[in-house]
C-alpha positions as CSV (number, residue, x, y, z in Angstrom):
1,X,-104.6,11.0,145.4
2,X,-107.7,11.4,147.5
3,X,-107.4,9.3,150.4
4,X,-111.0,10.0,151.6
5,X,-113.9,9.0,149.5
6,X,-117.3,11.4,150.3
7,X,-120.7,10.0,149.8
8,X,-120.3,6.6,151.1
9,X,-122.7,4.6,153.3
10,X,-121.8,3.9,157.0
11,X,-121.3,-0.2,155.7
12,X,-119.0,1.2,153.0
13,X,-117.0,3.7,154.8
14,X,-115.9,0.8,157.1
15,X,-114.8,-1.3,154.1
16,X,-113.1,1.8,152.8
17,X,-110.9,1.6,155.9
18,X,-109.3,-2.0,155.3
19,X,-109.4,-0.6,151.5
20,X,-107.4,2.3,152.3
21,X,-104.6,-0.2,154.1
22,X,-104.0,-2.4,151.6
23,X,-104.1,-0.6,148.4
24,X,-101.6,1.2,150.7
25,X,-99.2,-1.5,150.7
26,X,-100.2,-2.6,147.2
27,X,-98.8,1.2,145.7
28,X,-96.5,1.8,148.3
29,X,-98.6,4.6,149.6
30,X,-97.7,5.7,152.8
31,X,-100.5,8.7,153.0
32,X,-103.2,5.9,152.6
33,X,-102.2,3.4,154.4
34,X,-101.7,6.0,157.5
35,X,-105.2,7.3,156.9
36,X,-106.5,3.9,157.3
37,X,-105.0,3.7,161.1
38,X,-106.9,5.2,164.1
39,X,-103.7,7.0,165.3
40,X,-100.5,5.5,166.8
41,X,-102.6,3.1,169.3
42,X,-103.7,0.3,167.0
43,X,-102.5,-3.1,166.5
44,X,-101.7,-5.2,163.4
45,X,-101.7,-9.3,164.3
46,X,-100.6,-12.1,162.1
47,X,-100.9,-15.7,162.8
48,X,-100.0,-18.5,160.4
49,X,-98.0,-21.9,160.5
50,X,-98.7,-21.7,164.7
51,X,-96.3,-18.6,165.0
52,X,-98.1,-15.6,166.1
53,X,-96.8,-11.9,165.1
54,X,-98.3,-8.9,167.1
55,X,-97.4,-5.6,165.9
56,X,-98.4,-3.2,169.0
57,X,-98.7,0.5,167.3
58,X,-98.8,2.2,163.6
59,X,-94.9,2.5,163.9
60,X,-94.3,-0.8,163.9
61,X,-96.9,-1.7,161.4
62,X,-95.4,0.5,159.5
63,X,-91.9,-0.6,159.5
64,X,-93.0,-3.9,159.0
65,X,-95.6,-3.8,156.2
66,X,-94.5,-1.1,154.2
67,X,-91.1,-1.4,154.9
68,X,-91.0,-5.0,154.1
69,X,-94.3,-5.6,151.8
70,X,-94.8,-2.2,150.3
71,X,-91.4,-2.2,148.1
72,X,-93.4,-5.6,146.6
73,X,-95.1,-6.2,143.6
74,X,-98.6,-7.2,145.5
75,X,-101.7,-7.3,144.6
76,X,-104.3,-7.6,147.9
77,X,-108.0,-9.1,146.8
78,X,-110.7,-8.9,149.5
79,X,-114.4,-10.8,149.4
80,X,-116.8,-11.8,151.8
81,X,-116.6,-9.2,153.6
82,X,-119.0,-8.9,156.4
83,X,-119.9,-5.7,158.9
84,X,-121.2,-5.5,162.3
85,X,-122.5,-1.6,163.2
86,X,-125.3,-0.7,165.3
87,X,-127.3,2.4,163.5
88,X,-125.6,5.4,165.0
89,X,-122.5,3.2,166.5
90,X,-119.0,4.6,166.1
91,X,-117.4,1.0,166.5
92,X,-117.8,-2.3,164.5
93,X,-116.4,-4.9,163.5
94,X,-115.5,-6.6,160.2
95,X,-114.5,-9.8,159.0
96,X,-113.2,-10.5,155.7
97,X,-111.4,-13.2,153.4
98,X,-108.0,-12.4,151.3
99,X,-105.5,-13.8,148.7
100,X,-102.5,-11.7,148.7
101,X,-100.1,-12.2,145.8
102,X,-96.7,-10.8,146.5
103,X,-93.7,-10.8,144.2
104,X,-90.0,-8.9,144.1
105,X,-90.2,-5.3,143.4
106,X,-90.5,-5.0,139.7
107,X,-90.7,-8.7,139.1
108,X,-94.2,-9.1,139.0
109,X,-94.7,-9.0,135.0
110,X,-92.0,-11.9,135.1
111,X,-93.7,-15.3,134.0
112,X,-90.4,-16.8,135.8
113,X,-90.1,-14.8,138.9
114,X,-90.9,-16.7,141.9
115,X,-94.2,-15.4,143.8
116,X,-95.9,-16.3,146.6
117,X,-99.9,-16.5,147.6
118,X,-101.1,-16.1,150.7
119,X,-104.8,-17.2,151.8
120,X,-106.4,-16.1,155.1
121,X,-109.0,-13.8,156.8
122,X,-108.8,-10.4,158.3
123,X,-111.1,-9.4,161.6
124,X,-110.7,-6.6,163.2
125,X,-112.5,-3.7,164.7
126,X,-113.1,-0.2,163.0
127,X,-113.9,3.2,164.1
128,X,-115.3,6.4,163.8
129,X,-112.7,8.8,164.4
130,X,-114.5,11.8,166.4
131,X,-112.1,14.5,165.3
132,X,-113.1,13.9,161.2
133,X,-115.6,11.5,161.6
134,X,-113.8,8.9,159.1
135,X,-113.9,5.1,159.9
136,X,-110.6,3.7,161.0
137,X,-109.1,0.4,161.8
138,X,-108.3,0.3,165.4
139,X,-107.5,-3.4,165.6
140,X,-106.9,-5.9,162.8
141,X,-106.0,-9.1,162.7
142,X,-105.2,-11.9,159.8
143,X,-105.5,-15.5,160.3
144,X,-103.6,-17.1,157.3
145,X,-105.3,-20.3,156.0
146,X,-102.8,-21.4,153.4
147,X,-100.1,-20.5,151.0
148,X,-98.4,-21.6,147.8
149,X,-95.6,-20.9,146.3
150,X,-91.7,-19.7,147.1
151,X,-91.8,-18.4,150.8
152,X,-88.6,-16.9,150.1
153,X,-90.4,-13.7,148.2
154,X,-91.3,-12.6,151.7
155,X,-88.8,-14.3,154.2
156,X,-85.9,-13.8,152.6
157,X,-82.7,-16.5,154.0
């Protein structure tokens, strides 16, 4: 699979980046998802029901999202999204809002299988990585707004 589209805008080459990380975890796809990370030194944080999760490096995002989510039948759906870049900037920052539908692995065709929604927005901060010139997320961030459905899917007792 090519893991970096040519051609694009500056404005779409930053939404490529959050596109690259969650069709990641939605196929399981560790190549992409890495190529959507500015190196090790980035930062994943999720906050939601008061408790606040801050995963400090790609390692750990890693471990936790595709160990965890990637398996998953999921399915990530971004809108709204919004940019800030400066014309010939090589940081900027996004904002974006998200339902995430996750299920068991191999469930998700399964009228009966419990599955669980997640609502929120992602910030974060993107940028151009000087060795290939590719936008990358640096930082991101999601803010979870609400969810339905069996919580168990994704926190297991």
């Amino acid at each position: 699979m090519l893991h970096i589209l040519t051609g694009l805008t500056t404005r779409e080459a930053i939404v490529d980046a959050m596109s690259r990380a969650l069709s990641g975890v939605d196929r399981n796809d560790s190549d992409l998802f890495v190529s959507a990370w500015a190196g090790e030194e980035v930062s994943f944080e999720i906050n939601g029901d008061g408790e606040q999760k801050l995963l400090p490096n790609l390692s750990v995002i890693r471990k936790h999202i595709l160990g965890h989510i990637g398996p998953m039948d999921t399915t990530h759906n971004v809108s709204n999204i919004r940019i800030e870049v400066e014309d010939g900037a090589s940081i900027a920052r996004l904002t974006a809002t998200s339902l995430a539908q996750h299920c068991p692995a191999g469930k998700g065709k399964d009228v009966d299988a419990p599955k669980y929604l997640v609502a929120g927005e992602y910030s974060g901060e993107v940028i151009q990585d000087v060795a290939d010139g590719v936008w990358k997320l640096k930082r991101l961030a999601l803010n979870v707004i609400w969810k339905q459905g069996d919580e168990s899917v994704i926190n297991p007792a």
